[in-house]
C-alpha positions as CSV (number, residue, x, y, z in Angstrom):
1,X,-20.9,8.7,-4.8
2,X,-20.7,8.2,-1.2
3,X,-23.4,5.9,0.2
4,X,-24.0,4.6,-3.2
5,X,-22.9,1.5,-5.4
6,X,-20.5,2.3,-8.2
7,X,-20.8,1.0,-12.2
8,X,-18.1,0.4,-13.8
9,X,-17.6,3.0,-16.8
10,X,-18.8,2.1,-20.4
11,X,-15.2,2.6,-21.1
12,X,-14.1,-0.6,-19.2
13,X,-17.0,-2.6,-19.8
14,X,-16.2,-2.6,-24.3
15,X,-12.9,-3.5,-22.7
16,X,-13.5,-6.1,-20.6
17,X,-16.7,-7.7,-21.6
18,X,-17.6,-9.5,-18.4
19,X,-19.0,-12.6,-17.9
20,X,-18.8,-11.9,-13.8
21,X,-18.2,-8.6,-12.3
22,X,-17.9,-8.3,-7.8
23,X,-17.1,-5.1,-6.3
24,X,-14.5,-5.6,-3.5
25,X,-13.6,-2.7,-1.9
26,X,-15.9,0.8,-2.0
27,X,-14.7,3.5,0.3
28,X,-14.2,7.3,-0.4
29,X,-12.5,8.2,-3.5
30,X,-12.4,4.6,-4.8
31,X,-13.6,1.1,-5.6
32,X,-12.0,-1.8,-6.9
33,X,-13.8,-4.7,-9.0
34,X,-13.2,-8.2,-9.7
35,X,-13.9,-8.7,-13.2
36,X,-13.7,-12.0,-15.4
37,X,-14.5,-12.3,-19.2
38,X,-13.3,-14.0,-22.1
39,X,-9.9,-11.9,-21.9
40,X,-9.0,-13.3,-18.0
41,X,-9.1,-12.2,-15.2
42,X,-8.1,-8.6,-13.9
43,X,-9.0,-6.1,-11.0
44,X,-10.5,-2.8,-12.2
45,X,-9.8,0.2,-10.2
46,X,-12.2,3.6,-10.8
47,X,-11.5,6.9,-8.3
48,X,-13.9,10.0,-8.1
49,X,-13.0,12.9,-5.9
50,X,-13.7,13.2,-2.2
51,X,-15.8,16.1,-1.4
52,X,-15.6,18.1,1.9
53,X,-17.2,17.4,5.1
54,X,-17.3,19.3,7.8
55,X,-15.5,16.1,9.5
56,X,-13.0,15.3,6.2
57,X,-11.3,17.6,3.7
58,X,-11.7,17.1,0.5
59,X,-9.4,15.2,-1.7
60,X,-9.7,15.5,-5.1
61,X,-6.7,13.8,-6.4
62,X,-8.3,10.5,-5.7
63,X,-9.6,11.1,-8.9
64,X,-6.5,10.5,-10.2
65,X,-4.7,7.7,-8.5
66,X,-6.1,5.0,-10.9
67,X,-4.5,6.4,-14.0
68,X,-1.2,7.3,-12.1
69,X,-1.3,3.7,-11.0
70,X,-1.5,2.7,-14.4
71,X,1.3,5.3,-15.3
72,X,3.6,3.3,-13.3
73,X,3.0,0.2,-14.2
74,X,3.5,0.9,-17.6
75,X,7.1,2.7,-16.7
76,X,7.8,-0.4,-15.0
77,X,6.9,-2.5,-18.0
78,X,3.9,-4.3,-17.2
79,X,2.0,-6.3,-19.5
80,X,-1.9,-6.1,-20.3
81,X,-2.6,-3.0,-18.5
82,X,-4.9,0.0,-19.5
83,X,-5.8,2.9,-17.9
84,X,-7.9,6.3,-18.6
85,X,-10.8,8.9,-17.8
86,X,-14.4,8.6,-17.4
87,X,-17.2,10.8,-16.0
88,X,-16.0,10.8,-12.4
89,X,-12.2,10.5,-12.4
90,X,-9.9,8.1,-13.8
91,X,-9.7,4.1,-14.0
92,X,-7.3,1.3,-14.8
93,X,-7.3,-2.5,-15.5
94,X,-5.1,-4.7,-14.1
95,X,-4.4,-8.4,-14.1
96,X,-5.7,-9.6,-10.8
97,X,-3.4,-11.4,-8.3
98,X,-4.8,-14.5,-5.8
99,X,-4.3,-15.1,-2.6
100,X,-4.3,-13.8,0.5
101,X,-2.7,-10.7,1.9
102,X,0.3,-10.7,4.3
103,X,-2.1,-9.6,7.3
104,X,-5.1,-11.9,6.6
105,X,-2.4,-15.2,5.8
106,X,-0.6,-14.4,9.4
107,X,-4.1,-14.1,11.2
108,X,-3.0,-17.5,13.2
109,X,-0.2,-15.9,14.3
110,X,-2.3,-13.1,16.3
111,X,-4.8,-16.0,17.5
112,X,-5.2,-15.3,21.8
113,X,-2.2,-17.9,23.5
114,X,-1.2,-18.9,19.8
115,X,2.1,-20.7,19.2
116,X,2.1,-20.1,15.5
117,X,4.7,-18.1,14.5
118,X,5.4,-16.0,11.1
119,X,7.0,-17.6,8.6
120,X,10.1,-16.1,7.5
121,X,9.8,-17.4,3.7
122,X,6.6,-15.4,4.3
123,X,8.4,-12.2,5.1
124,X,11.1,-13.0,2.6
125,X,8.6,-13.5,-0.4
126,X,7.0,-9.4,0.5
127,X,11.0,-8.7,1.1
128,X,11.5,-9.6,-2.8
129,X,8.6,-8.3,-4.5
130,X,9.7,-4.8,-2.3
131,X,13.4,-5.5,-3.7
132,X,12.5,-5.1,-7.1
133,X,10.6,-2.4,-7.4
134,X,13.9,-0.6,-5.1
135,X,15.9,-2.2,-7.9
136,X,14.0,-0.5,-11.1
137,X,14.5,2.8,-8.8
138,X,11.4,2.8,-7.8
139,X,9.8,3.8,-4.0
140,X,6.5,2.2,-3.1
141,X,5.8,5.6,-0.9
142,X,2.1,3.1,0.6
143,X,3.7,-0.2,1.7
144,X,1.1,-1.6,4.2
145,X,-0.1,-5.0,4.6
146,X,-2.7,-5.2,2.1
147,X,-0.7,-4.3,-0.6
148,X,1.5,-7.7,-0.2
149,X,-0.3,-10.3,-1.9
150,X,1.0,-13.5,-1.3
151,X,0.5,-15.9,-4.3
152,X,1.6,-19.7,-5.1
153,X,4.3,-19.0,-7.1
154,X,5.3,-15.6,-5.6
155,X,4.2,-12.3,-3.5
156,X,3.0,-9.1,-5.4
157,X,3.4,-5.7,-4.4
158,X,0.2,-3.5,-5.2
159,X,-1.2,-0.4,-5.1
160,X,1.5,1.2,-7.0
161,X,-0.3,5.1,-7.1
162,X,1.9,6.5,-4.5
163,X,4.7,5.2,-5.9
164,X,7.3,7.4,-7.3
165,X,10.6,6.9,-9.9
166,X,10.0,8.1,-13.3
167,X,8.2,11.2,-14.9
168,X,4.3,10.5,-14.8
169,X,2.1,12.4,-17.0
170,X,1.6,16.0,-15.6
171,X,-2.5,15.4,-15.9
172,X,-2.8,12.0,-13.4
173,X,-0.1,13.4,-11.0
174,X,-0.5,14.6,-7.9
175,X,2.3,15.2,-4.3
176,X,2.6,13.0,-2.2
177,X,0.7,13.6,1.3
178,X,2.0,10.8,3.1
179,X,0.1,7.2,3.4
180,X,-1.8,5.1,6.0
181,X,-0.4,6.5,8.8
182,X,0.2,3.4,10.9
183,X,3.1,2.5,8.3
184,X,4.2,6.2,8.1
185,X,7.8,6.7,9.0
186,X,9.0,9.2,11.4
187,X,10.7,12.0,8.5
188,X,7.8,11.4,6.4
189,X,4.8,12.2,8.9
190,X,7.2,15.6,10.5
191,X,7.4,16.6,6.6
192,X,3.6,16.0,6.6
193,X,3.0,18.0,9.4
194,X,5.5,20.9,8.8
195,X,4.3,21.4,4.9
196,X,1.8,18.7,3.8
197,X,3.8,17.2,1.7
198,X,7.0,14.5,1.7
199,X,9.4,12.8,-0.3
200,X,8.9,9.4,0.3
201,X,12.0,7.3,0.0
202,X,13.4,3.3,-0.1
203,X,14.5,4.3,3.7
204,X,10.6,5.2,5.0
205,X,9.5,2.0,2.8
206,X,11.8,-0.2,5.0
207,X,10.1,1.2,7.9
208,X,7.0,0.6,6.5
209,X,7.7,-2.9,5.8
210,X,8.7,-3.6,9.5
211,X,5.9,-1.7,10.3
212,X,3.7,-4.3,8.2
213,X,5.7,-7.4,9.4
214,X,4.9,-6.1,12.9
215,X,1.3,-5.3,13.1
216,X,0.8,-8.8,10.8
217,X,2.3,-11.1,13.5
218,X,1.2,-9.4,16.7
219,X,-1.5,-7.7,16.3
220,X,0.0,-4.0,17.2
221,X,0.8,-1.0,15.7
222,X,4.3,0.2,15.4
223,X,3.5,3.5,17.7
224,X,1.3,3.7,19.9
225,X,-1.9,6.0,19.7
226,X,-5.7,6.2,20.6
227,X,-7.4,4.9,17.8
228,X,-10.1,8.1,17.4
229,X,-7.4,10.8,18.2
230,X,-7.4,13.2,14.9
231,X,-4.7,12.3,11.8
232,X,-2.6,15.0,13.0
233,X,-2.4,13.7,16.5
234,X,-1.1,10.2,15.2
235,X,1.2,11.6,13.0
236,X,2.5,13.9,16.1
237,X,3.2,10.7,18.2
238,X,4.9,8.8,15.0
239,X,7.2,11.9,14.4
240,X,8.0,11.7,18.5
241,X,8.9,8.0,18.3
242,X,6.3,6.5,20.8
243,X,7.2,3.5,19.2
244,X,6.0,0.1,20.8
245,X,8.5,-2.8,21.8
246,X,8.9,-5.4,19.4
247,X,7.5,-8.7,20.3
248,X,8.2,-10.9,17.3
249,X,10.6,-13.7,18.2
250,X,13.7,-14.6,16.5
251,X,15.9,-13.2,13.9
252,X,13.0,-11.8,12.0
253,X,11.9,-9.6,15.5
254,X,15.3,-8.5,15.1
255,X,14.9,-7.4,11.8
256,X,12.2,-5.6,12.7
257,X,13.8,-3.3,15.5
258,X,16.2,-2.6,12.9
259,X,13.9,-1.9,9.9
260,X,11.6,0.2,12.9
261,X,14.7,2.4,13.6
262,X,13.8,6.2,13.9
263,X,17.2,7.5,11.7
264,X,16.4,6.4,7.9
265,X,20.3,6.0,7.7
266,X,20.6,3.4,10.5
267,X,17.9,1.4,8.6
268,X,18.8,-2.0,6.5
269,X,18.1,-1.6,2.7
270,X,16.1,-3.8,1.2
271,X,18.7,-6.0,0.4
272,X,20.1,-6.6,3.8
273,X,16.9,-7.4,4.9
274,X,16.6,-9.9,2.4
275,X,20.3,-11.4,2.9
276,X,19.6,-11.5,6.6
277,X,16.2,-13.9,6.1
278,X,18.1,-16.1,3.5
């Protein structure tokens, strides 16, 4: 599918029955959709596997991640949710969530000689919606700044296919492989690089969260690392702990360093973090 525009599957279309359909995001292994219709509004996620390259391995459990998305949602009790197979991989329906993401709403914040600064409430809203999933004994395993959506009435957490808690059906799982890298914890990429695998944890999403807060305000990567140099270069330099000073002012820089801190143990949990910006 690469270098093409997807369809969405027959499957979702009897579902849905659009009225207006916009593809949002297509990069290798998935695409997500904006679909509205006489049912609402929802985002519709479809992944195919990633063939090999000569530059990229292939992935073929991106196939899946849609229906184990939709796995955990449903373990987590969300309502009006579907997921499932079609001819490519698996797909799943979602209500959609407006508004911004953490990153694109602090963009003032990054401006060149800017005096904006992040808004704690900001940081506290992606600090709840993180809260509860720890709370239903969940990890997110791919917090990044994307995935915070920050809403009217209150932030949403997405992109729950990494995420793991509860048994998911033995056909849509998959391990996990670690995430975005600049939001990878220190234990997490060394696991990655020893056996290719982790065990992500509430301690590596802290860091992650940090991580997000971080590069949202200023601009900069937790670690630092040439932005070309091969996935298991960056990894290497996250594992050493070349890790960048924090710049943010205030409590919430503070919080930072602290979420940022190389030993998962000497990390706040969620709910310090939370207690600290309240």
């Amino acid at each position: 599918m690469s270098g093409l525009t997807p369809e969405l599957p027959i499957v979702v279309l009897d579902a849905l029955m659009p009225t207006s359909q916009r593809l949002v995001l297509n990069r290798r292994g998935s695409s997500v959709w904006d679909v509205e219709g006489d049912r609402g509004r929802y985002a519709v996620k479809l992944g195919y596997p990633i063939d090999a390259t000569p530059e990229w391995p292939g992935q073929p459990w991106t196939a899946l991640a849609p229906a184990r998305e939709g796995a955990v949602l449903h373990r987590l009790g969300a309502d009006d949710i579907a997921y499932g197979e079609w001819e490519r991989g698996t797909w799943n329906i979602q209500p959609w969530h407006e508004g911004p993401d953490l990153y694109r709403l602090w963009e003032p914040c990054r401006a060149e000689g800017s005096s904006v600064e992040p808004h704690t409430s900001v940081a506290l809203g992606c600090v709840e919606a993180l809260a509860e999933l720890h709370a239903a004994g969940w990890v997110h395993g791919d917090v990044q700044p994307a995935h915070f959506i920050v809403g009217p009435e209150r932030t949403h957490l997405i992109d729950l296919a990494l995420a793991r808690g509860r048994h998911i059906p033995e056909g849509f799982d998959f391990p996990f492989r670690g995430c975005l890298v600049h939001y990878e914890a220190p234990e997490i990429a060394r696991s990655v690089l020893a056996t290719g695998e982790a065990e992500p944890t509430q301690a590596a999403d802290i860091y992650a969260l940090g991580a997000s807060l971080l590069i949202s305000a200023t601009g900069w990567r937790a670690v630092e690392y040439p932005d070309d140099a091969p996935r298991p270069v960056q990894r290497q330099a996250i594992a050493d702990g070349r890790r960048r000073t924090v710049t943010v002012p205030g409590e919430l820089g503070g919080l930072i360093e602290a979420m940022l801190s190389p030993v998962p143990e000497e990390r706040p949990t969620i709910y310090e973090v939370g207690k600290a910006l309240s």
